[in-house]
Steps between C-alpha positions, in 0.01 A plus 500: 500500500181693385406825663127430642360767697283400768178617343537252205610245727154460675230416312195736432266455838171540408371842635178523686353873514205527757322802461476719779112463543591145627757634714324735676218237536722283613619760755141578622456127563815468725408829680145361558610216623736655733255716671263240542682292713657819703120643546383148616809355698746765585321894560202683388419867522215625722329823583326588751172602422312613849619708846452150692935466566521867583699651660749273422445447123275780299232481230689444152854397618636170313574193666773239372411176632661215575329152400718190636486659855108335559511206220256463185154435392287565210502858606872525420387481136396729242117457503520229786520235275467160690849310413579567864339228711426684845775717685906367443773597687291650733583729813361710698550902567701655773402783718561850294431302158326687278273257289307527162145345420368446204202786421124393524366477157322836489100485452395699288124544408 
């Protein structure tokens, strides 16, 4: 009987070293990703930017918003792009709702 330890017993796997530049680009990737789809599916942050839901709600508080409750469109989207054709899942709001448009594009001149 011969004595063979377990590291000679396996044969050399070949070693692949990624440097951490890739892994943290990697990471980034993964992390974009995952905010994507929970800023356009799941919840966005708002804030509220005029006095018009006073006294209730006041200028500058933060809103977390809920995005399945009403369905999606293009809007739903960063930059509405169109791969949303019209309004899915769609519902409509219940009395005490509090709803978020989409800003006017501003004009300036």
């Amino acid at each position: 009987m011969t004595d063979i330890t377990p590291a000679e017993a396996l044969p050399d796997a070949p070693q692949k070293k990624k440097s951490e530049t890739l892994d943290f680009l990697g990471f980034l990737l993964k992390l974009g990703i995952i905010v994507f789809v929970i800023r356009s599916f799941i919840a966005a942050p708002f804030n509220i930017p005029s006095e018009s839901m006073m006294p209730r709600l006041l200028v500058g508080d933060y809103l977390l918003v809920s995005k399945w409750n009403y369905g999606y469109s293009k809007y739903s989207l960063p930059f509405s792009v169109p791969l949303i054709p019209g309004r899915i899942m769609a519902d409509t709001p219940e009395r005490g709702d509090v709803v978020v448009f989409k800003a006017p594009p501003s004009q300036h001149q």
